[in-house]
C-alpha positions in Angstrom: -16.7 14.3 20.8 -19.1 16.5 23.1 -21.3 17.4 20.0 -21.8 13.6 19.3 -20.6 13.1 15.9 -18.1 10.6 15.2 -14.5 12.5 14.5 -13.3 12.1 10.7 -9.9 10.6 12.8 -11.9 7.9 14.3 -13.8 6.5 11.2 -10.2 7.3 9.1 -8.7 4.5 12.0 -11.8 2.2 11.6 -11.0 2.3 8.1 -7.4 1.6 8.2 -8.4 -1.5 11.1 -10.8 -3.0 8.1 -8.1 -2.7 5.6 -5.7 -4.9 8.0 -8.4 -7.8 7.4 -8.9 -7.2 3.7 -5.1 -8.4 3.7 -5.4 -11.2 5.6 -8.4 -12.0 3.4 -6.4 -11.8 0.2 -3.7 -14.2 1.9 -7.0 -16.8 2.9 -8.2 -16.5 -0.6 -4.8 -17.4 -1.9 -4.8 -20.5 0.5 -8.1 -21.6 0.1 -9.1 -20.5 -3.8 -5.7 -20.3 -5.1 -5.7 -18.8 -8.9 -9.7 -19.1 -9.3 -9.5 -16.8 -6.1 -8.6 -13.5 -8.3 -11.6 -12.0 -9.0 -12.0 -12.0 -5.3 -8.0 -11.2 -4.6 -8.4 -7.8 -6.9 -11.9 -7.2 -5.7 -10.6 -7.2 -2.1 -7.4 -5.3 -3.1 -9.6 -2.8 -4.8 -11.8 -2.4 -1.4 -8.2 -1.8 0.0 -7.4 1.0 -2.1 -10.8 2.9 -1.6 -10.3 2.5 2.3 -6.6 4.1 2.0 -8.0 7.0 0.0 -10.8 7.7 2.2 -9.1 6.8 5.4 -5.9 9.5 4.4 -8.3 12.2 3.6 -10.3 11.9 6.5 -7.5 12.1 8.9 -6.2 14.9 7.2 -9.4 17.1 7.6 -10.2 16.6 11.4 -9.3 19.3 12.7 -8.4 18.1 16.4 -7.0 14.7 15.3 -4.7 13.6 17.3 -2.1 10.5 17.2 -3.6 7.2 17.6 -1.6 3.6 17.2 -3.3 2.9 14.3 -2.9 6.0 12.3 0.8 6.1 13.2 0.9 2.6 11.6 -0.9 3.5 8.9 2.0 2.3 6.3 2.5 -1.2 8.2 -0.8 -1.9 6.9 0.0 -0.5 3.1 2.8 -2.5 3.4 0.7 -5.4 4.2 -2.0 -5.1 1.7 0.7 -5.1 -0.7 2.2 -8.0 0.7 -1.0 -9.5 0.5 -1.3 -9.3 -3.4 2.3 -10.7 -3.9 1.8 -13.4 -1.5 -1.7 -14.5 -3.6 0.0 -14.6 -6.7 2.8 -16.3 -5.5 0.8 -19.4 -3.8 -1.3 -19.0 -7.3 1.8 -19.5 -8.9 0.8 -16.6 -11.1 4.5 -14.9 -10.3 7.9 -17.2 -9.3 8.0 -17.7 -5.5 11.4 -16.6 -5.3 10.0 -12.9 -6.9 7.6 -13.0 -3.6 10.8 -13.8 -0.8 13.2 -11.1 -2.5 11.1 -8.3 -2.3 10.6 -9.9 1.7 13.9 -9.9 2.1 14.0 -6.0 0.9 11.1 -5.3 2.8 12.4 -6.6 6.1 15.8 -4.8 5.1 13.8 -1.8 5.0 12.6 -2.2 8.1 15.3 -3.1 10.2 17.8 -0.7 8.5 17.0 2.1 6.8 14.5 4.2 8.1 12.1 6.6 6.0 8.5 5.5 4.0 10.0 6.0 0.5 11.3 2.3 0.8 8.1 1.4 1.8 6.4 3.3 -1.3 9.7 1.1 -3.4 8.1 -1.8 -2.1 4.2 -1.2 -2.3 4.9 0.4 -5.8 6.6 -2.9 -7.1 3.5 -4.9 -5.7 1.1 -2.6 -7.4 2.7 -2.6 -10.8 3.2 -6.5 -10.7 -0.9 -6.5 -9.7 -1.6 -4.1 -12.6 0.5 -6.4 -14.7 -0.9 -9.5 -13.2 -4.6 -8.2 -13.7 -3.9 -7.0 -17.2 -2.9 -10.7 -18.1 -5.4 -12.8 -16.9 -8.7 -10.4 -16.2 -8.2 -7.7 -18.4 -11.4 -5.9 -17.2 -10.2 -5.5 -13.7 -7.2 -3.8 -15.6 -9.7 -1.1 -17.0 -11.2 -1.0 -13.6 -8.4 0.1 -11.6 -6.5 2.2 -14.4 -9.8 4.4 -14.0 -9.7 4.2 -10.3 -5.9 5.4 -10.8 -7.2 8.1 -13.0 -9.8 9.4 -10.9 -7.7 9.4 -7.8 -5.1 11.1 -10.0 -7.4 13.8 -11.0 -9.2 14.0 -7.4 -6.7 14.3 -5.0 -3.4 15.3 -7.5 -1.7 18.1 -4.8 -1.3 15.6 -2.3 0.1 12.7 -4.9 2.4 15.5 -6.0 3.7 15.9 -2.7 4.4 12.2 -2.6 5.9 12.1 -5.5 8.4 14.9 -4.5 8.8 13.0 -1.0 9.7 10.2 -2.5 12.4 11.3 -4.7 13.5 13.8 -2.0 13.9 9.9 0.0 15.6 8.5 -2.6 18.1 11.3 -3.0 18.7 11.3 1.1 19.5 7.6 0.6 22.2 8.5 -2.2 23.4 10.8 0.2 23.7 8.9 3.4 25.2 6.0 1.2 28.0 8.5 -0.4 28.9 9.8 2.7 29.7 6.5 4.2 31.7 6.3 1.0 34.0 9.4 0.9 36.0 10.8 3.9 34.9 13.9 6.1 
C-alpha cells in the first residue's frame, strides 16, 4: 500500500461486499415487484456473477494478499446470491415454495454438519440450473445472455473451473467415504 495503488485483494473484497447487497436486492425485488421483478432479478443476478469472476481472479493475483473476513467468507455470500434467486422465484411463485425450504433445509444441513464447499457448490449449482431453467421459460433472451456469459467464462478462465470441477468430485467422493466408514467396522 506504500506505492498508493489500491491492492487487487482490496477491490476483490469491495467486490464481494457489493455482491452481498445485489442479494438482498434480488430478495427486495421479489417482495416489492414479485414476477414482473425478473428482468431486474436476472439482471442483478447477472451483476452477481461478473463481481464473483472478477472478485476470484483479483484475489488470486495479488501477490501479498492476505486473509481478510470477507474473503474467507467469500462462499457465504455465493451461497446467498443463490439463495437469493430461489427465494425470488419462490415469492414469484415461479417455482413451488416447498422446492425453495428443502433445498434450505439442505443448506443449513450443510452448514451445521458436514463441512467442505462441494455441498455448497450442490447447493448453488441447483439454484443456477433452476435460474437457467427459470430464465429459459419466461425470458428466453436472458437465457441466450447468460449461456454466453457461461461460455465465455468457460473459455476464459477454464484451468481454474477444471480444478473445481475435480474439487468437487474429489468432495463428493470424501463424503462417500466418510459415510461408508461410519457404515462398516474398523
Amino acid at each position: 500500500m506504500g506505492s498508493g495503488l489500491i491492492r487487487p485483494k482490496l477491490i476483490a473484497d469491495i467486490l464481494t461486499f457489493i455482491r452481498f447487497f445485489i442479494a438482498l436486492s434480488i430478495i427486495f425485488v421479489s417482495l416489492t415487484r414479485g414476477q414482473d421483478g425478473l428482468h431486474t432479478a436476472l439482471l442483478l443476478l447477472l451483476l452477481g456473477w461478473m463481481t464473483d469472476t472478477v472478485d476470484g481472479q483479483l484475489a488470486r493475483r495479488d501477490p501479498g494478499a492476505k486473509h481478510t473476513w470477507i474473503g474467507d467468507n467469500d462462499i457465504i455470500v455465493d451461497v446467498l446470491l443463490a439463495l437469493s434467486i430461489l427465494i425470488f422465484f419462490s415469492l414469484s411463485a415461479m417455482i413451488p415454495f416447498w422446492l425453495t425450504v428443502f433445498y434450505l433445509v439442505y443448506l443449513i444441513l450443510a452448514v451445521f454438519v458436514f463441512t467442505g464447499w462441494t455441498l455448497y457448490a450442490a447447493f448453488i449449482g441447483f439454484s443456477y440450473g433452476t435460474c437457467l431453467l427459470m430464465s429459459y421459460l419466461h425470458s428466453p433472451r436472458f437465457f441466450v445472455v447468460f449461456l454466453l456469459y457461461i461460455a465465455f467464462m468457460l473459455l476464459t478462465t477454464w484451468s481454474h473451473c477444471w480444478e473445481n470441477i475435480q474439487s468437487f468430485f474429489t468432495g463428493i467422493k470424501a463424503i462417500d467415504l466418510r459415510e461408508s466408514s461410519k457404515k462398516s467396522p474398523s
